[in-house]
N, C-alpha and C positions, 0 to 999 in steps of 0.2 A: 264746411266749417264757417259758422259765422264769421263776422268782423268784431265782433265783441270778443272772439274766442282767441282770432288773431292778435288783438292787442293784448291780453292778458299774456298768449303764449310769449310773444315778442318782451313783457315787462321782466316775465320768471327767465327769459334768456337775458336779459339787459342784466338778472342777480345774478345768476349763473358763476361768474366769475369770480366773484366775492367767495359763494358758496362753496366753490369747488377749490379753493384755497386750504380750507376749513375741512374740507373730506366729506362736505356734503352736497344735499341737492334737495329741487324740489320738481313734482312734477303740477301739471293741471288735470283735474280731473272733473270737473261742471260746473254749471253754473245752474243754481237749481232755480226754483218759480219764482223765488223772494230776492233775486238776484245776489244771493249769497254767493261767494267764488269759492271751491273745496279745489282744493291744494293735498296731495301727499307728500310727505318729509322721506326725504333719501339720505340711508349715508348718516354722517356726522351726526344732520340734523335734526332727527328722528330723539336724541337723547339728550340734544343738546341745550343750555337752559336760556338762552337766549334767543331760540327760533319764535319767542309766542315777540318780543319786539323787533325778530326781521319780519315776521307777517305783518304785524298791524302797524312799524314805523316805516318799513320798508316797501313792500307789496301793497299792500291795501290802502296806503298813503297815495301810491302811484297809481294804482285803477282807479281810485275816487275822483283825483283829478283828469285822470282820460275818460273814465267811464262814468260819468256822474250818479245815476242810478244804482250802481254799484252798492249795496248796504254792509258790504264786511268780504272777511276772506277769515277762514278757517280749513283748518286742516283734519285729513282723515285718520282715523288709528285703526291701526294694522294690527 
């Protein structure tokens, strides 16, 4: 595993808590060529109407600053 890969796992555990409050979750699933980050929604989160501003206020806020290169965080549908 990367260190790129490490930090992101470590930021979706750092939500973790919040999310599982809520009845949800999220996992990591790659980081593709364009340094997009793909995320799958667990749980709660999957239907819930506020997960598109915990990705990009919450998550993709926090990789951007650790990971500069970082261009976004999106999630998969299932």
């Amino acid at each position: 595993m990367s260190e790129n890969e490490n930090i992101i796992i470590k930021a979706i555990d750092d939500l973790r808590p919040y999310l599982n409050n809520d009845g949800g979750d999220m996992e990591f699933v790659e980081i593709t060529s364009e340094k997009k980050v793909i995320i799958r929604l667990l749980g709660a989160c999957k239907t819930c109407s506020a997960s598109k501003m915990t990705i990009k206020a919450g998550l993709e806020e926090s990789l951007k600053n650790l990971i500069p290169d970082i261009t976004g965080v999106e999630s998969v549908k299932d």
